[in-house]
mmCIF file of the protein (N, C-alpha, C, O) and its ligand, coordinates in Angstrom:
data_MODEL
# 
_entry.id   MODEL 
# 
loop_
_entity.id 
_entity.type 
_entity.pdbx_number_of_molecules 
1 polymer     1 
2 non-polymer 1 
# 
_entity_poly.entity_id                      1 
_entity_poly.type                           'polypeptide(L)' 
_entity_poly.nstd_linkage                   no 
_entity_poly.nstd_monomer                   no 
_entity_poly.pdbx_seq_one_letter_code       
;(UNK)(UNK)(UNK)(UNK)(UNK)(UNK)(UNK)(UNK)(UNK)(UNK)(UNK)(UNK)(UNK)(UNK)(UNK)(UNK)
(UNK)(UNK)(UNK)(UNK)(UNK)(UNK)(UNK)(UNK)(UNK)(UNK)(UNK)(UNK)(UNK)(UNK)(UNK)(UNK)
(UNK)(UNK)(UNK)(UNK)(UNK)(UNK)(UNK)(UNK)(UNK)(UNK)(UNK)(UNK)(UNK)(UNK)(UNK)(UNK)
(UNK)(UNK)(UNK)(UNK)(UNK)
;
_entity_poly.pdbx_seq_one_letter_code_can   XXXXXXXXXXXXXXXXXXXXXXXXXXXXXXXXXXXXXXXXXXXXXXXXXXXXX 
_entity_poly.pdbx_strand_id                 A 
# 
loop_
_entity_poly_seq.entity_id 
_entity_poly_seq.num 
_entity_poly_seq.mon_id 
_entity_poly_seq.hetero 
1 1  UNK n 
1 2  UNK n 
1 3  UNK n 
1 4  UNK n 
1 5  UNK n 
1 6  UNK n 
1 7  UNK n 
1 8  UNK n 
1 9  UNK n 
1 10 UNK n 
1 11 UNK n 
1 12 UNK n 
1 13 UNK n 
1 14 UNK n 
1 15 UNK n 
1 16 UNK n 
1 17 UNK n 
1 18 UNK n 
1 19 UNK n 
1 20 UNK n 
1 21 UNK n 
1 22 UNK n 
1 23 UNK n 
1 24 UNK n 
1 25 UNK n 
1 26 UNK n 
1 27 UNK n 
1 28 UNK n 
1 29 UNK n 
1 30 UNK n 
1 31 UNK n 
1 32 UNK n 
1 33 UNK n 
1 34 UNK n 
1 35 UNK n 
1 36 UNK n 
1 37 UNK n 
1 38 UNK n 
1 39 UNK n 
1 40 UNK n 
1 41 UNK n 
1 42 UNK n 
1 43 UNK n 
1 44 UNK n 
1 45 UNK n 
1 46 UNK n 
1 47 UNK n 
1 48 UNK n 
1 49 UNK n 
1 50 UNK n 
1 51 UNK n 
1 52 UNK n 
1 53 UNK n 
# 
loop_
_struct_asym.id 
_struct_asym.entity_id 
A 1 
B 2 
# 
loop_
_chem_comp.id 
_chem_comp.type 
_chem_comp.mon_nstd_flag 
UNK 'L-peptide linking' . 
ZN  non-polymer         . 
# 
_pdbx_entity_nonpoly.entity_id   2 
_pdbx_entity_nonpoly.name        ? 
_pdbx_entity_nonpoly.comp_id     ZN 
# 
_pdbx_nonpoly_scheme.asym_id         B 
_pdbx_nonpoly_scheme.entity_id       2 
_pdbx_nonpoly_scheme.mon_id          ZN 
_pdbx_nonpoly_scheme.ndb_seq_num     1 
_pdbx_nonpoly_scheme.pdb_seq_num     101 
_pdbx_nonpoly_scheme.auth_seq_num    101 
_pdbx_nonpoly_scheme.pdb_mon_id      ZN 
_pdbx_nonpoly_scheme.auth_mon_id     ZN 
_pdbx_nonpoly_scheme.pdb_strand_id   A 
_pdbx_nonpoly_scheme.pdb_ins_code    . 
# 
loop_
_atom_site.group_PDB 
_atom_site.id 
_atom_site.type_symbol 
_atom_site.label_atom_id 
_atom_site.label_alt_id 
_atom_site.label_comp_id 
_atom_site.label_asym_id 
_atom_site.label_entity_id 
_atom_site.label_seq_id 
_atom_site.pdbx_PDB_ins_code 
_atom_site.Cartn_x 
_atom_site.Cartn_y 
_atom_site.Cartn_z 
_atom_site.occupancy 
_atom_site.B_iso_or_equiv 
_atom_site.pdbx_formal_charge 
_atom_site.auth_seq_id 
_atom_site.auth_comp_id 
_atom_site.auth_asym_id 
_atom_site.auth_atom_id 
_atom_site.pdbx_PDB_model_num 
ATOM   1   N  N  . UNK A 1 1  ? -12.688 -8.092  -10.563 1.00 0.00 ? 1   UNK A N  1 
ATOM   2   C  CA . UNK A 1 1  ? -11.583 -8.493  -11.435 1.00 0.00 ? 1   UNK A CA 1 
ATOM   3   C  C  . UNK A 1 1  ? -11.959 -8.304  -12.903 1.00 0.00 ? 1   UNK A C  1 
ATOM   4   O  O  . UNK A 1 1  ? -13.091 -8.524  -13.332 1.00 0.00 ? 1   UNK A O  1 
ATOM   5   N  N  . UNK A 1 2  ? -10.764 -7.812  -13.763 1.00 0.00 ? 2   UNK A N  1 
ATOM   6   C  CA . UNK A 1 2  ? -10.971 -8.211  -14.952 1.00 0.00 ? 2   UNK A CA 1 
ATOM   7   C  C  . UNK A 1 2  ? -10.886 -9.274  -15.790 1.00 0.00 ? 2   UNK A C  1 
ATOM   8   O  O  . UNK A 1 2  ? -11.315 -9.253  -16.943 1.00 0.00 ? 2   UNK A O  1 
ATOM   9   N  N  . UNK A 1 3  ? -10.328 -10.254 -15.248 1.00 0.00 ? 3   UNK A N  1 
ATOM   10  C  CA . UNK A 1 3  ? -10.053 -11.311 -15.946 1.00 0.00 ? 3   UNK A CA 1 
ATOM   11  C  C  . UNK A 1 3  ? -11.426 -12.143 -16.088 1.00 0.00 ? 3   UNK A C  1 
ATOM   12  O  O  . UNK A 1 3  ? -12.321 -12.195 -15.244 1.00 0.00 ? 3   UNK A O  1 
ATOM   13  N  N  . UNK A 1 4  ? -11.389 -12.877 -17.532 1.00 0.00 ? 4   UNK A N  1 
ATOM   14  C  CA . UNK A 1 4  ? -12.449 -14.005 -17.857 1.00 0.00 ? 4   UNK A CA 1 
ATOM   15  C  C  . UNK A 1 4  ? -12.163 -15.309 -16.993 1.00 0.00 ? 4   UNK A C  1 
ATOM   16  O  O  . UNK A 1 4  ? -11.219 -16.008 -17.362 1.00 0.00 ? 4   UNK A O  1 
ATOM   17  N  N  . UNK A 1 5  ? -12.893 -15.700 -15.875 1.00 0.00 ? 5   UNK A N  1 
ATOM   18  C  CA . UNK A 1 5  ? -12.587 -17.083 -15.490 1.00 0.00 ? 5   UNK A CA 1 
ATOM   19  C  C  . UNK A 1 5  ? -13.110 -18.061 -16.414 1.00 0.00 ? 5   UNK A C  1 
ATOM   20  O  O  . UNK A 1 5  ? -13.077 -19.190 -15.925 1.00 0.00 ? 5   UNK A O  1 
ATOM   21  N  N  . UNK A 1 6  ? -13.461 -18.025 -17.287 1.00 0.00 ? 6   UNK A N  1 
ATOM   22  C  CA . UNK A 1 6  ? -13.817 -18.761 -18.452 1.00 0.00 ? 6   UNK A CA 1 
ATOM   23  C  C  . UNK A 1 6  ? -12.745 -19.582 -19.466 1.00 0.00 ? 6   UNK A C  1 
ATOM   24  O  O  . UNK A 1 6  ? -12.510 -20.789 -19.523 1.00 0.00 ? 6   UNK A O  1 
ATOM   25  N  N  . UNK A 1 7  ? -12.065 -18.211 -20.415 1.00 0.00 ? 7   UNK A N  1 
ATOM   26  C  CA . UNK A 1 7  ? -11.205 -18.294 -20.995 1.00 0.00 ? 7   UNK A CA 1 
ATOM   27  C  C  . UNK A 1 7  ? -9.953  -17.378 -20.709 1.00 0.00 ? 7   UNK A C  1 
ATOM   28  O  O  . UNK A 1 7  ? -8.902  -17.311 -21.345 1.00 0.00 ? 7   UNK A O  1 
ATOM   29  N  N  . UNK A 1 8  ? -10.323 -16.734 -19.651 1.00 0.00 ? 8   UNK A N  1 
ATOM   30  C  CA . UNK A 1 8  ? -8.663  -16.250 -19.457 1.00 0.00 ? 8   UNK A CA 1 
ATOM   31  C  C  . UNK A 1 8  ? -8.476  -14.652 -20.308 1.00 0.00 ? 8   UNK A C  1 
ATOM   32  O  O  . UNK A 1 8  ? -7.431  -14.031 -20.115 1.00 0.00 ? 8   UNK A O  1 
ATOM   33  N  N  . UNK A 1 9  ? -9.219  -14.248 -20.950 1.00 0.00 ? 9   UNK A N  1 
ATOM   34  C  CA . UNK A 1 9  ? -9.668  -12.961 -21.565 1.00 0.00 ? 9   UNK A CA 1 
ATOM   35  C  C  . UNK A 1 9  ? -9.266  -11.932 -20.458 1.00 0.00 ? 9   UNK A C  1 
ATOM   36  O  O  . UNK A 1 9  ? -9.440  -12.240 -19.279 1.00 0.00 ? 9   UNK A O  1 
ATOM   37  N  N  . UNK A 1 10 ? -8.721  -10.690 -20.808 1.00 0.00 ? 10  UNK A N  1 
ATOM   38  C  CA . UNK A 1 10 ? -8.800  -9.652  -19.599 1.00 0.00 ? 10  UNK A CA 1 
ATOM   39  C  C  . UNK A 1 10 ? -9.385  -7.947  -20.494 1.00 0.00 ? 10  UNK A C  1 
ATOM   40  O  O  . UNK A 1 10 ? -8.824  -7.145  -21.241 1.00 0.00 ? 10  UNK A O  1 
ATOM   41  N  N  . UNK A 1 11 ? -10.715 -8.053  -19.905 1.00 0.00 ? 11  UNK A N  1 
ATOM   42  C  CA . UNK A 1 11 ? -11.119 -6.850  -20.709 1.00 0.00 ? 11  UNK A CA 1 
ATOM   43  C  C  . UNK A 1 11 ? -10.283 -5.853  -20.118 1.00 0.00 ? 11  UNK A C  1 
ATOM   44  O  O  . UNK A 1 11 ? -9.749  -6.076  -19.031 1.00 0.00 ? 11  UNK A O  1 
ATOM   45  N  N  . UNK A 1 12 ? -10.064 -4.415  -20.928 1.00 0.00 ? 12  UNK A N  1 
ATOM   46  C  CA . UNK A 1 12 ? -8.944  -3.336  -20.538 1.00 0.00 ? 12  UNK A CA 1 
ATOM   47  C  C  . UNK A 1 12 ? -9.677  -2.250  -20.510 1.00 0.00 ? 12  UNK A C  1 
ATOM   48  O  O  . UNK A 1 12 ? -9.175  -1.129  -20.429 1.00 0.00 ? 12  UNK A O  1 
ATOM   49  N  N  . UNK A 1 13 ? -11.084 -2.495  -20.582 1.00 0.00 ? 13  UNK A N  1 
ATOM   50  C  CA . UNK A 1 13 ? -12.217 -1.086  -20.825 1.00 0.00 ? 13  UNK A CA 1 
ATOM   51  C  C  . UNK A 1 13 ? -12.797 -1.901  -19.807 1.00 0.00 ? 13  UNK A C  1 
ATOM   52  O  O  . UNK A 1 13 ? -13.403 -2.936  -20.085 1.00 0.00 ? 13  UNK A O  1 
ATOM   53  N  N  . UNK A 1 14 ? -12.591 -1.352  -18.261 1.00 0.00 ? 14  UNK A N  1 
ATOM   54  C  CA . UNK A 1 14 ? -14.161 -1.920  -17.164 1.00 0.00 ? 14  UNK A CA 1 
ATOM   55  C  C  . UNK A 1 14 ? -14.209 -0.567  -16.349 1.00 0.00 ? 14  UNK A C  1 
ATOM   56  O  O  . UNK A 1 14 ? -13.304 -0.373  -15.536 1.00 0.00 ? 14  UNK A O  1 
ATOM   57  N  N  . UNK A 1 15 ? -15.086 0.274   -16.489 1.00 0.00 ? 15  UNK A N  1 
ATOM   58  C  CA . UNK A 1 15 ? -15.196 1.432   -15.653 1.00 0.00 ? 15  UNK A CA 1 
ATOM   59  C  C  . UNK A 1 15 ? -15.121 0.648   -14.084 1.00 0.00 ? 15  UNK A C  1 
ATOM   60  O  O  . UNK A 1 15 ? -15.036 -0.566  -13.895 1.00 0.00 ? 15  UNK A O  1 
ATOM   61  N  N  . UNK A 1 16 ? -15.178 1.709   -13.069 1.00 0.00 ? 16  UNK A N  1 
ATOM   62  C  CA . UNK A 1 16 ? -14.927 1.416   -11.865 1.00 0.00 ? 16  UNK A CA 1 
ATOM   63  C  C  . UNK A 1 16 ? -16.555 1.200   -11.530 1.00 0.00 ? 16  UNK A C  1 
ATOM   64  O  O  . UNK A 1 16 ? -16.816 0.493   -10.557 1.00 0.00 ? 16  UNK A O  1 
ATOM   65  N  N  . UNK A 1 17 ? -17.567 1.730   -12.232 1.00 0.00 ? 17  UNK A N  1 
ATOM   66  C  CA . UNK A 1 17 ? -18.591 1.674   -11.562 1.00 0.00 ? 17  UNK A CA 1 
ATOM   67  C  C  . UNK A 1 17 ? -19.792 0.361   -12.310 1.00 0.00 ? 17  UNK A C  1 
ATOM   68  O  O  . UNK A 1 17 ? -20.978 0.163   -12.047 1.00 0.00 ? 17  UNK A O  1 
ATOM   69  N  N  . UNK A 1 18 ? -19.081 -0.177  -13.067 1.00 0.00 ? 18  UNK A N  1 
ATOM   70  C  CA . UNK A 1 18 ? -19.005 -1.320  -13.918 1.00 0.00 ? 18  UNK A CA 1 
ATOM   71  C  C  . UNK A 1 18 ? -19.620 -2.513  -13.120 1.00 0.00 ? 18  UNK A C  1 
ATOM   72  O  O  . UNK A 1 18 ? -18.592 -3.166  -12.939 1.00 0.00 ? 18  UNK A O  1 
ATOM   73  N  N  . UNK A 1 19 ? -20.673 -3.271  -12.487 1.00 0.00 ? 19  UNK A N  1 
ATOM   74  C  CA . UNK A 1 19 ? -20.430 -4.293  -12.055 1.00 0.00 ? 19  UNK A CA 1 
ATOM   75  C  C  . UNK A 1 19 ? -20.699 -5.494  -12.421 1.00 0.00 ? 19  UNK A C  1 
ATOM   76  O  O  . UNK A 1 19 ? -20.672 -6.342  -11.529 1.00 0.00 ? 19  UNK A O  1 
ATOM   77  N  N  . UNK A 1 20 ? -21.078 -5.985  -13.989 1.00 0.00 ? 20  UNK A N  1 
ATOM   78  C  CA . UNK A 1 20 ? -21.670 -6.814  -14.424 1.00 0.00 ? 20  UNK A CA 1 
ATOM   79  C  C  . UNK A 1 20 ? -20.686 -6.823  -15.969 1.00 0.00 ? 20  UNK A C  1 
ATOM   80  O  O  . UNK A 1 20 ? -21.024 -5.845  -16.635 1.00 0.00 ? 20  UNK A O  1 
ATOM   81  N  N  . UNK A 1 21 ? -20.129 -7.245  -16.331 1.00 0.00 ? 21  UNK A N  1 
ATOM   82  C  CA . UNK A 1 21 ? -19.633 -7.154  -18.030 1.00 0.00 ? 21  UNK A CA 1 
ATOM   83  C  C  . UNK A 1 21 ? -19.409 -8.378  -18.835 1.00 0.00 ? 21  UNK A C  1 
ATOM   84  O  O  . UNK A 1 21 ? -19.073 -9.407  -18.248 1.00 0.00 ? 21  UNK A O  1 
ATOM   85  N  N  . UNK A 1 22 ? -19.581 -8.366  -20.288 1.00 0.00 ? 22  UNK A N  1 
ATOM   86  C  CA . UNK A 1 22 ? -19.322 -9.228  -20.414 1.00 0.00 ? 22  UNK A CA 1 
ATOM   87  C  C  . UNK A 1 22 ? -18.385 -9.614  -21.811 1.00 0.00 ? 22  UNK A C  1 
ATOM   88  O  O  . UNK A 1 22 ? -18.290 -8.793  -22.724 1.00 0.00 ? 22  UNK A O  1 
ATOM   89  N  N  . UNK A 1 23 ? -17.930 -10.511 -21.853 1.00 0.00 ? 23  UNK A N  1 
ATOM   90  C  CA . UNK A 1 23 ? -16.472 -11.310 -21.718 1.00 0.00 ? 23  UNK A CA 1 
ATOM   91  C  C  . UNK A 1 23 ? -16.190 -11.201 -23.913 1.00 0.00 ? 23  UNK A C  1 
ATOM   92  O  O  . UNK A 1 23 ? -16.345 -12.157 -24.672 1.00 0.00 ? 23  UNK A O  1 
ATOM   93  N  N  . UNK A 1 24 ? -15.995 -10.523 -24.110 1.00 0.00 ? 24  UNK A N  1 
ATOM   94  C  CA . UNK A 1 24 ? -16.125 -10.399 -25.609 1.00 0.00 ? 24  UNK A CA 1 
ATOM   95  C  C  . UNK A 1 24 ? -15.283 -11.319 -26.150 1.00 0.00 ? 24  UNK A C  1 
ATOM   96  O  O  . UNK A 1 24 ? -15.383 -11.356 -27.377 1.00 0.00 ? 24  UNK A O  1 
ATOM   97  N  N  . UNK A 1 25 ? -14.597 -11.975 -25.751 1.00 0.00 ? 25  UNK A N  1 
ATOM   98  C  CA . UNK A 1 25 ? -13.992 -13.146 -26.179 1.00 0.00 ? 25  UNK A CA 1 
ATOM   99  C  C  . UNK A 1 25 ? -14.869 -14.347 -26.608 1.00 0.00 ? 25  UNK A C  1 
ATOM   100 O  O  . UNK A 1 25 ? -15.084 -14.758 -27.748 1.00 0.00 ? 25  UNK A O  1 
ATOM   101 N  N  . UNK A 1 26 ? -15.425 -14.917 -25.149 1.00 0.00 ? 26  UNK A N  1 
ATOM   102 C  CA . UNK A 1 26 ? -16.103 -15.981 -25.135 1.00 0.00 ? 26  UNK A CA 1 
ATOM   103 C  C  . UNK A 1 26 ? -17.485 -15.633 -25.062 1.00 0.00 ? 26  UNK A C  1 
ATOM   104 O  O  . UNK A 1 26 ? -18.313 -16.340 -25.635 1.00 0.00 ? 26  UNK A O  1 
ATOM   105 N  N  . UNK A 1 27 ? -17.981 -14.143 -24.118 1.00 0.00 ? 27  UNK A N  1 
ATOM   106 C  CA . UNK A 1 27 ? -19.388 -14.273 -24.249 1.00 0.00 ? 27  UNK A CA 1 
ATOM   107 C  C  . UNK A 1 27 ? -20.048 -14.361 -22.853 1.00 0.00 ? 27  UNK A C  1 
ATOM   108 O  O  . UNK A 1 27 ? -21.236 -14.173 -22.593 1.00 0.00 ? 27  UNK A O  1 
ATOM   109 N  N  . UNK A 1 28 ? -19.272 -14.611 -22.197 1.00 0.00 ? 28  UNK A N  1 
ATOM   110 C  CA . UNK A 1 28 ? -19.333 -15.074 -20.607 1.00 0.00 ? 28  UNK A CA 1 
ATOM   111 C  C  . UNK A 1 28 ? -20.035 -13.726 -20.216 1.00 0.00 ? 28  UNK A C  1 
ATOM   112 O  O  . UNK A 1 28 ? -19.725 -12.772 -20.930 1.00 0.00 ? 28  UNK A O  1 
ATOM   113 N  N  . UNK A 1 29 ? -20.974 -13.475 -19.150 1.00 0.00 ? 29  UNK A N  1 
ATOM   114 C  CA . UNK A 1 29 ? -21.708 -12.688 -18.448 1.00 0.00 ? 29  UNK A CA 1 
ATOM   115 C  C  . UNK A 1 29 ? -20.323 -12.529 -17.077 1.00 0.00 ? 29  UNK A C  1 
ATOM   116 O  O  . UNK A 1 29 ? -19.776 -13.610 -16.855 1.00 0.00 ? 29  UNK A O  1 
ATOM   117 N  N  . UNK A 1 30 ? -20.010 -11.827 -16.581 1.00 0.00 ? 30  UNK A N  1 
ATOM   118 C  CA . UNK A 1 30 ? -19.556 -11.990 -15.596 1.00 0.00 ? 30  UNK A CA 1 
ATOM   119 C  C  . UNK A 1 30 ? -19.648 -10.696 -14.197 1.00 0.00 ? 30  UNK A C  1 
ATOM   120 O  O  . UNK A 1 30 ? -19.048 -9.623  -14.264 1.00 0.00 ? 30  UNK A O  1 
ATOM   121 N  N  . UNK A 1 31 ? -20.373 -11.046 -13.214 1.00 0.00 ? 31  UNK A N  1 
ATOM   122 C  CA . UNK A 1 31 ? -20.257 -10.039 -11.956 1.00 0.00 ? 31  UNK A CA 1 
ATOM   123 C  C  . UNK A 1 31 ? -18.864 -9.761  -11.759 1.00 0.00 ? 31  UNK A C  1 
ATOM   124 O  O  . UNK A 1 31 ? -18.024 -10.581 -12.130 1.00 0.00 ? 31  UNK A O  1 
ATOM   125 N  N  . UNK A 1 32 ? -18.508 -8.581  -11.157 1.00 0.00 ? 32  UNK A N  1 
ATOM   126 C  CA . UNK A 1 32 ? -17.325 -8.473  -11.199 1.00 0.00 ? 32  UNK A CA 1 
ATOM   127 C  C  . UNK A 1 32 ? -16.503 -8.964  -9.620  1.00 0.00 ? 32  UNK A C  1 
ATOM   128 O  O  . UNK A 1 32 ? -15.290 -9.120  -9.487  1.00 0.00 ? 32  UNK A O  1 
ATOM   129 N  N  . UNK A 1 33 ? -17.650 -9.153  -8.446  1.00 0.00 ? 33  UNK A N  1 
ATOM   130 C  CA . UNK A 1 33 ? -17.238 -9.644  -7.222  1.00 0.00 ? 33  UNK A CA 1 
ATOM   131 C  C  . UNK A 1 33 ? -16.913 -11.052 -7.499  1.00 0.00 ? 33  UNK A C  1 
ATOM   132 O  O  . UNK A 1 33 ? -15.844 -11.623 -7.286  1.00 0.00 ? 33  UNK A O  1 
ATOM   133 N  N  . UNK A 1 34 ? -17.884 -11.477 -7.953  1.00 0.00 ? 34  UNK A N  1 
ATOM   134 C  CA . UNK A 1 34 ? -17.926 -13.169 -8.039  1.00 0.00 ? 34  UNK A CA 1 
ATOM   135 C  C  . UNK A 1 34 ? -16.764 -13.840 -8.941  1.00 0.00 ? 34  UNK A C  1 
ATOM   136 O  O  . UNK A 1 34 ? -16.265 -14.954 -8.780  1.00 0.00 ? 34  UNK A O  1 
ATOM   137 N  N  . UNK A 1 35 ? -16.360 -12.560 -10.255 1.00 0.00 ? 35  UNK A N  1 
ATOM   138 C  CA . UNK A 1 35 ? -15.310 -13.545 -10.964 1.00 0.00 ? 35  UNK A CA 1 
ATOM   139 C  C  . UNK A 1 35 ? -14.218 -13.463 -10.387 1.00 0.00 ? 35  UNK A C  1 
ATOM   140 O  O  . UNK A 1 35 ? -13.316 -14.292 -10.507 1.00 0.00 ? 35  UNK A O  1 
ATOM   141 N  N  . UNK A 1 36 ? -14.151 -11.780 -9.237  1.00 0.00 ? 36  UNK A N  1 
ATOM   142 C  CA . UNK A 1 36 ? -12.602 -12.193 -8.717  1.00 0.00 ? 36  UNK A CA 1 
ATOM   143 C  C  . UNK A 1 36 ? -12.587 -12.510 -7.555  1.00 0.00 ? 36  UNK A C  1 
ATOM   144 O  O  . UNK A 1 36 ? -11.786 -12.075 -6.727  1.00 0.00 ? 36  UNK A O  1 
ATOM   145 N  N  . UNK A 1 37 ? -13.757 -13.565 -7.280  1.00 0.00 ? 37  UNK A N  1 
ATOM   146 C  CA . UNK A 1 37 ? -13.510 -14.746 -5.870  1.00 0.00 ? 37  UNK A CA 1 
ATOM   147 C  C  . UNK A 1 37 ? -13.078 -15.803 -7.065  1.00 0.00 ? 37  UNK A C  1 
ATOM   148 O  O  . UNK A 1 37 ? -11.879 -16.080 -7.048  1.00 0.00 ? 37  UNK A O  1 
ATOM   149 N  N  . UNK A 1 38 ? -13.705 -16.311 -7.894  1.00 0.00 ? 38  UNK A N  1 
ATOM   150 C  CA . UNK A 1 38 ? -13.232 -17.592 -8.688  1.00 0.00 ? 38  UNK A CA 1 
ATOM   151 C  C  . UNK A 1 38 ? -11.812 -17.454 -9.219  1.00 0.00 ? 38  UNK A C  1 
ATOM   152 O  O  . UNK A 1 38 ? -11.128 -18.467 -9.362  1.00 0.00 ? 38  UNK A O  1 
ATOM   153 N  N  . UNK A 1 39 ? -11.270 -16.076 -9.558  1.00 0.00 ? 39  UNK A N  1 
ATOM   154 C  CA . UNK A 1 39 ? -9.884  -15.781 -9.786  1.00 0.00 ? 39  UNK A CA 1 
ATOM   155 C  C  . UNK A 1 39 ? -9.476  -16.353 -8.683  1.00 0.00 ? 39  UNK A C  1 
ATOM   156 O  O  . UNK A 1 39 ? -9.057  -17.501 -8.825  1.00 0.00 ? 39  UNK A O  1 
ATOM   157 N  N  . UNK A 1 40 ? -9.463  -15.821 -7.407  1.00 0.00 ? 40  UNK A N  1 
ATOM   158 C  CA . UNK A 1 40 ? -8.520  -16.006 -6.578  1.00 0.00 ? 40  UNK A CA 1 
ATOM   159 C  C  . UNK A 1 40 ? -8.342  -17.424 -5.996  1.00 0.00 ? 40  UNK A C  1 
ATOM   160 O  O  . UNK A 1 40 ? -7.340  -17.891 -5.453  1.00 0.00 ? 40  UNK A O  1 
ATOM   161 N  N  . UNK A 1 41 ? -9.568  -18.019 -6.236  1.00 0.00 ? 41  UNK A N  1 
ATOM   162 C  CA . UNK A 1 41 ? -9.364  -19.842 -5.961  1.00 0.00 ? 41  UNK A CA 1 
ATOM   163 C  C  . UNK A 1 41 ? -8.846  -20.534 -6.847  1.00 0.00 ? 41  UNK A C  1 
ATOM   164 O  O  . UNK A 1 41 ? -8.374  -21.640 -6.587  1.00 0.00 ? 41  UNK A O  1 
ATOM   165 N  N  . UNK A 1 42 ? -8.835  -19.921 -8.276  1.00 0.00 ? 42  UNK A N  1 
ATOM   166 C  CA . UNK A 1 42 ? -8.275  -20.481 -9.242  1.00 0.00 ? 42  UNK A CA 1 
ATOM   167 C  C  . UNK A 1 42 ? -6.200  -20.245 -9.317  1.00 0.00 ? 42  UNK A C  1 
ATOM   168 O  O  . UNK A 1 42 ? -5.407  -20.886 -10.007 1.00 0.00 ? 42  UNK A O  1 
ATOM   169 N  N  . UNK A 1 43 ? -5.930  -19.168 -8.379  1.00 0.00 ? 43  UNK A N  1 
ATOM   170 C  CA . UNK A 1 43 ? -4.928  -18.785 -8.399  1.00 0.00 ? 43  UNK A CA 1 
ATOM   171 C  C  . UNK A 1 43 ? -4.350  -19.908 -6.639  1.00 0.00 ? 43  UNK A C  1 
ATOM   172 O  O  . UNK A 1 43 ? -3.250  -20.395 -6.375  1.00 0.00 ? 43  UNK A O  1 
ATOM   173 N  N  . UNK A 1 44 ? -5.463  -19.925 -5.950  1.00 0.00 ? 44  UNK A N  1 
ATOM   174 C  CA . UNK A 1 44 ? -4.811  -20.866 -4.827  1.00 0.00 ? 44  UNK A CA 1 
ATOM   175 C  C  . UNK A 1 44 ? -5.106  -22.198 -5.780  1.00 0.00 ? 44  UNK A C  1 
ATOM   176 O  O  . UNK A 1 44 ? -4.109  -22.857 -6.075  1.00 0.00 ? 44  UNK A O  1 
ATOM   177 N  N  . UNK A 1 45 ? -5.674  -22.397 -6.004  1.00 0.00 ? 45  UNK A N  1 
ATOM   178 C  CA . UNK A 1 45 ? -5.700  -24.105 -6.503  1.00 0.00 ? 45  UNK A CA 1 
ATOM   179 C  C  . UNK A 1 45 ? -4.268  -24.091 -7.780  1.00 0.00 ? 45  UNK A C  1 
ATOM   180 O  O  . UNK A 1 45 ? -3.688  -25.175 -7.846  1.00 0.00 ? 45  UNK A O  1 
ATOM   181 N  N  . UNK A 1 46 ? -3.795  -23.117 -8.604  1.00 0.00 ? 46  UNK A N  1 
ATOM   182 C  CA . UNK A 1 46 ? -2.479  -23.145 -9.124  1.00 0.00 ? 46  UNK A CA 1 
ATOM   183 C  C  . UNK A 1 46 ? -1.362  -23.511 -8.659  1.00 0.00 ? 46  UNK A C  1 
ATOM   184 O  O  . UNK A 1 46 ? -0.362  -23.937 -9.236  1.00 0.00 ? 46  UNK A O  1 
ATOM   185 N  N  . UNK A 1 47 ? -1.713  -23.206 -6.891  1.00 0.00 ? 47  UNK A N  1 
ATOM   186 C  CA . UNK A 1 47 ? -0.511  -23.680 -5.907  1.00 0.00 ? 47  UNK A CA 1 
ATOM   187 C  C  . UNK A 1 47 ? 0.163   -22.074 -5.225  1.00 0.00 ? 47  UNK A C  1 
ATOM   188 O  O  . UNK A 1 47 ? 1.347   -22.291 -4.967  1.00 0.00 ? 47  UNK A O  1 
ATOM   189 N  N  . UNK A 1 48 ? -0.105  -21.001 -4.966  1.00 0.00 ? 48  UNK A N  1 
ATOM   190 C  CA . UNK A 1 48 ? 0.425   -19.975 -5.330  1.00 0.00 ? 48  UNK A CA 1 
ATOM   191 C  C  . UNK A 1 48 ? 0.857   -20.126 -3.709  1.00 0.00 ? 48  UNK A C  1 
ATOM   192 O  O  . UNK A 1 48 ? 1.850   -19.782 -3.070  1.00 0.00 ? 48  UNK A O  1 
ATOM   193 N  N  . UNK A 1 49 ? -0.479  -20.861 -3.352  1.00 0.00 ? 49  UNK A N  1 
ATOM   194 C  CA . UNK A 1 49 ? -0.894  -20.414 -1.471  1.00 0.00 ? 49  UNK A CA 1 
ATOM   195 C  C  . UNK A 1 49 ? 0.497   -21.040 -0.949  1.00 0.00 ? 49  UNK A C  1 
ATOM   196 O  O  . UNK A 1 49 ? 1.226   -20.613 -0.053  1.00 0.00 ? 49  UNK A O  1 
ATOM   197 N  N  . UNK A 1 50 ? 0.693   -22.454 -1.967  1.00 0.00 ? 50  UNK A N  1 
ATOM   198 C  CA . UNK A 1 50 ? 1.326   -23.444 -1.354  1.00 0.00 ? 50  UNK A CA 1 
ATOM   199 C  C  . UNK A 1 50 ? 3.132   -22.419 -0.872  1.00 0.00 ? 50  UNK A C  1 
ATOM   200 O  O  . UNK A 1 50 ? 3.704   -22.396 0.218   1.00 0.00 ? 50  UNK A O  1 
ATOM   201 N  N  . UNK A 1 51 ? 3.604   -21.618 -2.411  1.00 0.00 ? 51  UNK A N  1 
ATOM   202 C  CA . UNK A 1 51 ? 4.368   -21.195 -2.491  1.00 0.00 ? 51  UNK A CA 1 
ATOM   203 C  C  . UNK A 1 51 ? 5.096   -19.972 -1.393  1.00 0.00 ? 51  UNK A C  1 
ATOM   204 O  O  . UNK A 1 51 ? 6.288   -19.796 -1.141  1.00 0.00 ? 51  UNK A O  1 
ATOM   205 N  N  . UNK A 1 52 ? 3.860   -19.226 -0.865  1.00 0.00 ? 52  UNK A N  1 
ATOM   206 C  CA . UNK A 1 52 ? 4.241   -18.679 0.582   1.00 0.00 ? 52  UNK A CA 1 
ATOM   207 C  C  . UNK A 1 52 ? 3.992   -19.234 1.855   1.00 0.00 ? 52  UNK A C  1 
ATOM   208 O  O  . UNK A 1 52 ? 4.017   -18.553 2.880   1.00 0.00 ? 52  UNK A O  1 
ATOM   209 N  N  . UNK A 1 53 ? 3.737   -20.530 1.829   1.00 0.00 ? 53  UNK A N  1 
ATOM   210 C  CA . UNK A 1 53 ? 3.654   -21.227 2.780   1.00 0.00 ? 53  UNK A CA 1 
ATOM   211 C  C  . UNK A 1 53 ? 5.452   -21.641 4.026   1.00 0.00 ? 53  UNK A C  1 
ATOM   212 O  O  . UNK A 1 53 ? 5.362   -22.367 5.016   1.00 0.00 ? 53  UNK A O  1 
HETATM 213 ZN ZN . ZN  B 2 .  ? -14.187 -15.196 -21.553 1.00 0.00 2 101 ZN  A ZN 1 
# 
């Protein structure tokens, strides 16, 4: 993912072969597997899951 689970930042420069970047907003180091597992829990804990339920 591109998004900062930090602050919400979405870098628009991440090559595909990219797997580590970090967050020029805040500074954040971020893997790119790991931030978009925390995206996606952060998007079920928003309620999203609840909504196609
Ligand atoms: Zn950030």
């Amino acid at each position: 993912s591109r998004t900062c689970h930090h602050c919400g930042h979405i870098k628009k420069e991440l090559k595909v072969k990219t797997r580590k970047w970090k967050c020029q907003n805040c500074g954040k180091t971020h893997d790119r597997d790991i931030n978009a597992a925390i995206n996606i829990l952060n998007r079920w804990f928003n309620g999203d899951s609840l909504k196609k339920h």
